[in-house]
GUVOSE-677370 format. One record per residue (C-alpha): residue number from 1; residue in one letter; x, y, z negated. Coordinates in pm, 1 decimal, decimal comma, m for minus. Example, Ala and Ser with C-alpha at 12.3 -4.5 7.8 and 13.67 -1.06 7.14 Angstrom:
<atoms>
(atom 1 'A' (1230,0 m450,0 m780,0)) (atom 2 'S' (1367,0 m106,0 m714,0)) 
</atoms>
This chain:
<atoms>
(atom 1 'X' (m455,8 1200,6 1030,6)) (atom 2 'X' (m240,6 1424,5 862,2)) (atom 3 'X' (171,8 1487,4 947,9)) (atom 4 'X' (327,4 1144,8 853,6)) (atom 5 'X' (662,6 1070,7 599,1)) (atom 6 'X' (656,9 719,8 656,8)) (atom 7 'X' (465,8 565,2 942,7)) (atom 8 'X' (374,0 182,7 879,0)) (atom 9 'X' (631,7 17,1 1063,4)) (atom 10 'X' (897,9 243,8 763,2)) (atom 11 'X' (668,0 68,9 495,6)) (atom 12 'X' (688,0 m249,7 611,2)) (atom 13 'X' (1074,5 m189,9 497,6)) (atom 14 'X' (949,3 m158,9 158,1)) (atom 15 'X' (692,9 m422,3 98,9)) (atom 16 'X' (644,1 m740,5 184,2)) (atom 17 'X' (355,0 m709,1 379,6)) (atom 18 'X' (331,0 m734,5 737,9)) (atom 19 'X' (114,9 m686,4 1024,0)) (atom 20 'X' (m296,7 m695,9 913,5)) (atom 21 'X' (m211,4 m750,1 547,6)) (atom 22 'X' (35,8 m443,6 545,5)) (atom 23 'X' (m319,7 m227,0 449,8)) (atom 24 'X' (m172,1 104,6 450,1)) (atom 25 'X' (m112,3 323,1 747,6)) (atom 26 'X' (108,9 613,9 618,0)) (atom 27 'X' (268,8 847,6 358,1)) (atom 28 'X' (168,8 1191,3 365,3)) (atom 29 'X' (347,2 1320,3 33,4)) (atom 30 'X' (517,3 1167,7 m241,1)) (atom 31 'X' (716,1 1280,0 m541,6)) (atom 32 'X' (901,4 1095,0 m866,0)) (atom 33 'X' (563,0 1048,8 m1006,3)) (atom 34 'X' (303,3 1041,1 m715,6)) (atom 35 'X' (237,4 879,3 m397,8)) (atom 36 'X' (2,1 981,9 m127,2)) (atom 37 'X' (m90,6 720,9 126,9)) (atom 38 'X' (m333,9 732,5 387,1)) (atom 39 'X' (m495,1 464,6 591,3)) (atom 40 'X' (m831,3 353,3 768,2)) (atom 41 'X' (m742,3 17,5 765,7)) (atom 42 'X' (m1089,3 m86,0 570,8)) (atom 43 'X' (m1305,0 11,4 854,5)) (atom 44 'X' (m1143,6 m262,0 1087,4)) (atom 45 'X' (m1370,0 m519,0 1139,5)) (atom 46 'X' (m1032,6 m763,1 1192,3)) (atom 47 'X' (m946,1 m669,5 852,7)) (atom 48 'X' (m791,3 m961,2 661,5)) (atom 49 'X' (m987,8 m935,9 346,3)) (atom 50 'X' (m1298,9 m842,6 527,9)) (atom 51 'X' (m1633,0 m1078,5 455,3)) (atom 52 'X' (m1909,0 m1088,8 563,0)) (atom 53 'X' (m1865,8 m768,5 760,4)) (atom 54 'X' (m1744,9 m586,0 411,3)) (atom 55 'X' (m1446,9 m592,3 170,6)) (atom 56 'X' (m1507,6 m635,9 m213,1)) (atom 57 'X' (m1433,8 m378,9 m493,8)) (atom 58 'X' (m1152,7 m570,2 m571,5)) (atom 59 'X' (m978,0 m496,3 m285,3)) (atom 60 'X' (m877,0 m158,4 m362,8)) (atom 61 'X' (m658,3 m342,0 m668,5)) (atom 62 'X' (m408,5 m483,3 m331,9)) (atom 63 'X' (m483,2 m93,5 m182,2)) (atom 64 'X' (m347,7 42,8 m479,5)) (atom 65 'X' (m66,5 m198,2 m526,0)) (atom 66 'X' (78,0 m202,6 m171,7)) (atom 67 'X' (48,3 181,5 m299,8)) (atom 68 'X' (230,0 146,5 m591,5)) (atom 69 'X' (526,0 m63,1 m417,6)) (atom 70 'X' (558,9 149,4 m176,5)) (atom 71 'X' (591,2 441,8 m411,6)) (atom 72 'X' (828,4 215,8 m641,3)) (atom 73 'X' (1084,8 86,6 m309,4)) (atom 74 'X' (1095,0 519,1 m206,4)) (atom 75 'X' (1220,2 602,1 m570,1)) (atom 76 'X' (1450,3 284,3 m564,8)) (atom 77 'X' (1569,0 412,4 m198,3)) (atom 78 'X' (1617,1 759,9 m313,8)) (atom 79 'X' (1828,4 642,7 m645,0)) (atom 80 'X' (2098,0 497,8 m384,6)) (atom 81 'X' (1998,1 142,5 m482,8)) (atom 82 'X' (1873,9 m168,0 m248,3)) (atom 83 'X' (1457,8 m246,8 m249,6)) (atom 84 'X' (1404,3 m578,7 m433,9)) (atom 85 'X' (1132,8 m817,5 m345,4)) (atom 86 'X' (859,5 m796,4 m574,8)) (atom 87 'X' (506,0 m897,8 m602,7)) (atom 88 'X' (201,8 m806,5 m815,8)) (atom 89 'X' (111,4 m1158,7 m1089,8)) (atom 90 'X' (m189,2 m1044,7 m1252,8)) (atom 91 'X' (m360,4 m710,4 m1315,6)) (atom 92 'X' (m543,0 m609,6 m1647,3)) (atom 93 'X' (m801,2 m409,6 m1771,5)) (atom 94 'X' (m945,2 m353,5 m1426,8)) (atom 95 'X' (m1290,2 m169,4 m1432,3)) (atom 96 'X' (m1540,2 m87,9 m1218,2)) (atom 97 'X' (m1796,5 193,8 m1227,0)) 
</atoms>
């Protein structure tokens, strides 16, 4: 894996996700406008959203969310401010190809 920002016991500070459900393993880079996460958390066969031996498509929505808030509590972090709690209500458009 590569060299590690934030390990997953740092994003657990940021979302609130813990243990199993806290999908995503690491930051390897990250700017104002991107995030780069890394994880193998959806080849565990103890995976929380696993069924039937497999996750759906739709889990890479909560992949890309815990993503997003993780991204969203290092730019609050960095402004000086406190993380709030915040949680993802509905999602839109969502597509698959």
């Amino acid at each position: 894996m590569a060299t590690l920002l934030l390990d997953k016991a740092k994003i657990q500070t940021l979302i609130p996700h813990a243990g199993a459900m806290c999908l995503l393993e690491g930051v390897t880079a990250w700017d104002e406008d991107s995030i780069v996460c890394v994880t193998q958390t959806h080849r565990d066969p103890a995976n929380p959203l696993r069924r039937q031996d497999r996750l759906a498509m739709v889990h890479a929505c909560e992949y890309g969310a815990q993503a997003a808030a993780i991204h969203g509590g290092l730019r609050t972090q960095t402004a000086g401010q406190s993380v709030p709690a915040g949680y993802l209500a509905a999602l839109r458009d969502v597509r698959w190809f």
